[in-house]
C-alpha positions as CSV (number, residue, x, y, z in Angstrom):
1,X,-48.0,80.7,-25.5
2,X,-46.2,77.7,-26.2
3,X,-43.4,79.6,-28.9
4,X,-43.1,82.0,-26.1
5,X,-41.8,79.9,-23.9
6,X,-39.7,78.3,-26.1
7,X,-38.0,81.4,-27.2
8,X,-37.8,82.5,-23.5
9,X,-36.3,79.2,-22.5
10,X,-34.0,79.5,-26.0
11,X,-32.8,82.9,-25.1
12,X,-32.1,81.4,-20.9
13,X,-30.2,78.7,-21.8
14,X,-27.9,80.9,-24.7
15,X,-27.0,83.1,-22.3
16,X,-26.3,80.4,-19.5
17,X,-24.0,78.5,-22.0
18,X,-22.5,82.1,-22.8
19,X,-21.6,83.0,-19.6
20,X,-20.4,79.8,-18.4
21,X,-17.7,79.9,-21.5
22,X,-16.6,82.8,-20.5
23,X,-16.1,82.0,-17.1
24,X,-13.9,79.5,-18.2
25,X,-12.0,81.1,-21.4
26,X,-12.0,84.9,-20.0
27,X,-13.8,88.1,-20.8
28,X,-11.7,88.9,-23.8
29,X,-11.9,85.5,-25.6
30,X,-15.3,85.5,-24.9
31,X,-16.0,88.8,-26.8
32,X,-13.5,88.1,-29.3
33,X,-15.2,85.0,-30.4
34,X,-19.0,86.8,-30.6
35,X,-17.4,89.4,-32.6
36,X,-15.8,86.9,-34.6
37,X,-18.9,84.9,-35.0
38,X,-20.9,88.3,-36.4
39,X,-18.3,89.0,-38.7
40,X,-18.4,85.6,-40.6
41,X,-21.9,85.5,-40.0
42,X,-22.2,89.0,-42.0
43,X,-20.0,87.5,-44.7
44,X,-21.6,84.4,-44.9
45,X,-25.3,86.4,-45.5
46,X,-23.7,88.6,-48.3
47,X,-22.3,85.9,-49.8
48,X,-25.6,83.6,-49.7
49,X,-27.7,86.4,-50.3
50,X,-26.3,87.6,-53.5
51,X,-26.4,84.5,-54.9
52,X,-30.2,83.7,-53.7
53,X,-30.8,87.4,-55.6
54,X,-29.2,85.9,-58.4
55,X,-31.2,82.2,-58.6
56,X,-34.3,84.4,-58.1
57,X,-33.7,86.5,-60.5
58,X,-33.1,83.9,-63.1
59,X,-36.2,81.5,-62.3
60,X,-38.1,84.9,-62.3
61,X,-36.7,85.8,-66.1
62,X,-37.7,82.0,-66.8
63,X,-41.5,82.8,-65.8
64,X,-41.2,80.4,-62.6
65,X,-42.3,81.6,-59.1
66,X,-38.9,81.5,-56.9
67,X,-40.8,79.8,-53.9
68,X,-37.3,77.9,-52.7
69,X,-34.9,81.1,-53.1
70,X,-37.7,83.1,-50.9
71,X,-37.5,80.6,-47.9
72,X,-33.6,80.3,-48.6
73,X,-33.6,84.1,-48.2
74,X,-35.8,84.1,-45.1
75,X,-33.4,81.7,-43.8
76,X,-30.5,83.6,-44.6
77,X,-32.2,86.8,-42.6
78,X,-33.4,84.9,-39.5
79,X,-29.8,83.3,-39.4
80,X,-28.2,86.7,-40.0
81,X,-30.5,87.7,-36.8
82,X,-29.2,85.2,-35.0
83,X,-25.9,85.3,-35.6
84,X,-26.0,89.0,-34.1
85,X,-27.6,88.0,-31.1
86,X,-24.7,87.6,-28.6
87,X,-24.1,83.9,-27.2
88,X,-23.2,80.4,-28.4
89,X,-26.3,78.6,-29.2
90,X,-27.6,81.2,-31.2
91,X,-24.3,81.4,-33.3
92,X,-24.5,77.9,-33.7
93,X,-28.2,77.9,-34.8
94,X,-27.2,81.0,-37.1
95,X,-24.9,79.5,-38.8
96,X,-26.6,76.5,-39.4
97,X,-29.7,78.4,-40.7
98,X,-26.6,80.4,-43.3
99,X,-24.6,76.7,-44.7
100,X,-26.6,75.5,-47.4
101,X,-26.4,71.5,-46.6
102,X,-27.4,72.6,-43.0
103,X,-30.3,74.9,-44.0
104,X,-31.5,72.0,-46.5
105,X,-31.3,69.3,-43.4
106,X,-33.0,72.3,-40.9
107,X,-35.6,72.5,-43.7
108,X,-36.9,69.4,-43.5
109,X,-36.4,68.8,-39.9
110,X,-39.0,72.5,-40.1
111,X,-41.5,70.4,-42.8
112,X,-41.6,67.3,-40.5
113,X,-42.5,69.2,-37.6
114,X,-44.8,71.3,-39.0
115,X,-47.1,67.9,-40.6
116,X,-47.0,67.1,-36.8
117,X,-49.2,70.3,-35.4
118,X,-52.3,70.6,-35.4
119,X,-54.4,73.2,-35.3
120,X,-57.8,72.9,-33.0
121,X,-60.5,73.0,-34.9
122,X,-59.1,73.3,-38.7
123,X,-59.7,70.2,-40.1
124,X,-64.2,70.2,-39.6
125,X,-64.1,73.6,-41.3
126,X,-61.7,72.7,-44.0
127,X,-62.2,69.8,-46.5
128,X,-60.4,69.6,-50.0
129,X,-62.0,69.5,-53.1
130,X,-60.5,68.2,-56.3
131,X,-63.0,70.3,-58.5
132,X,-62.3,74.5,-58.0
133,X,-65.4,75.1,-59.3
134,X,-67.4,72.8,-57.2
135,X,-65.6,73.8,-54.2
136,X,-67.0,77.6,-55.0
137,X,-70.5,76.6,-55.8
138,X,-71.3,74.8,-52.7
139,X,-71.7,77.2,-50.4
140,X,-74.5,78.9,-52.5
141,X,-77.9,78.4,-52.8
142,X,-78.4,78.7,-56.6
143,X,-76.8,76.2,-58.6
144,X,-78.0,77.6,-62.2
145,X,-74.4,78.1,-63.7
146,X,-75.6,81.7,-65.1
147,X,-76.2,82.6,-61.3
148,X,-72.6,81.3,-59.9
149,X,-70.8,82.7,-62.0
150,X,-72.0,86.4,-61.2
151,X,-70.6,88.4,-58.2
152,X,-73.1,89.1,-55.2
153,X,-73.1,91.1,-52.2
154,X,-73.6,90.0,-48.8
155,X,-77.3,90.8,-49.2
156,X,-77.4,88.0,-52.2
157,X,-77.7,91.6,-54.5
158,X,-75.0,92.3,-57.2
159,X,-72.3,93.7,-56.7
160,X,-72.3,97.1,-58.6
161,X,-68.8,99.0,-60.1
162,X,-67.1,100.3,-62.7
163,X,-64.8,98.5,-65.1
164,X,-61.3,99.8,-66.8
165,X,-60.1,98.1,-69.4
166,X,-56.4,97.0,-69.3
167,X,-56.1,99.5,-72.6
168,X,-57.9,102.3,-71.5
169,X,-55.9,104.8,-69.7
170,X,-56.3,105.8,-66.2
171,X,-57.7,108.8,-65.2
């Protein structure tokens, strides 16, 4: 409920500020500078995007995940969105999410406020464990390491399926 107020109250005020600009600079000016600001905004995403294709592809050909060129590319699209919204603020936000110093400084400003919600409830079901295997064992009731380590049903029965052996061709 909360986000949708704020994007209701995001998209109010955007289109307040846009009409009040062009009630001061004229119909034309006004459409001349949203056009203008989708243009660039179009350029600016080929521009950024091809070269976030091209970072991902090279950490991707170096065996690395390329988790910072995925959220540099989900920036690039929700600024791209933006940026064809019509009005002032949301060009300004668009553009900000499309420069890379801003989308760096937007980043963090995102990774601060996100350490600051909370979700009700989350942290009594949730506690970290340093040990993987330890963390899956505790929830069972057998803790013979022969009987963890096999699959079970809901029942407490095992599971029962076939196995294909990468090698072995598919049928």
């Amino acid at each position: 409920m909360p986000l949708l107020l704020f994007f209701t109250l995001f998209a109010l005020l955007d289109f307040v500020i846009l009409f009040t600009v062009g009630s001061k600079i004229g119909l034309l000016t006004t459409l001349i500078l949203v056009l203008a600001t989708g243009f660039i905004g179009l350029h600016l995403v080929r521009r950024e995007g091809v070269a976030t294709f091209m970072r991902a592809q090279q950490r991707l050909a170096q065996g690395e995940i390329p988790s910072n060129e995925l959220m540099t590319g989900a920036a690039l699209i929700f600024g791209g969105a933006l940026l064809m919204a019509p009005g002032f603020l949301s060009d300004a936000l668009g553009i900000a999410c499309l420069l890379p110093k801003a989308r760096k400084t937007l980043g963090r400003l995102l990774a601060k406020l996100s350490y600051n919600v909370k979700v009700k409830g989350f942290s009594q079901r949730y506690q970290p464990s340093n040990d993987w295997e330890q963390a899956g064992r505790k929830g069972r009731a057998s803790e013979n390491p022969e009987e963890t380590n096999k699959p079970r049903g809901q029942e407490g029965k095992p599971l029962e399926g076939d196995f294909i052996a990468k090698d072995e061709p598919r049928r």
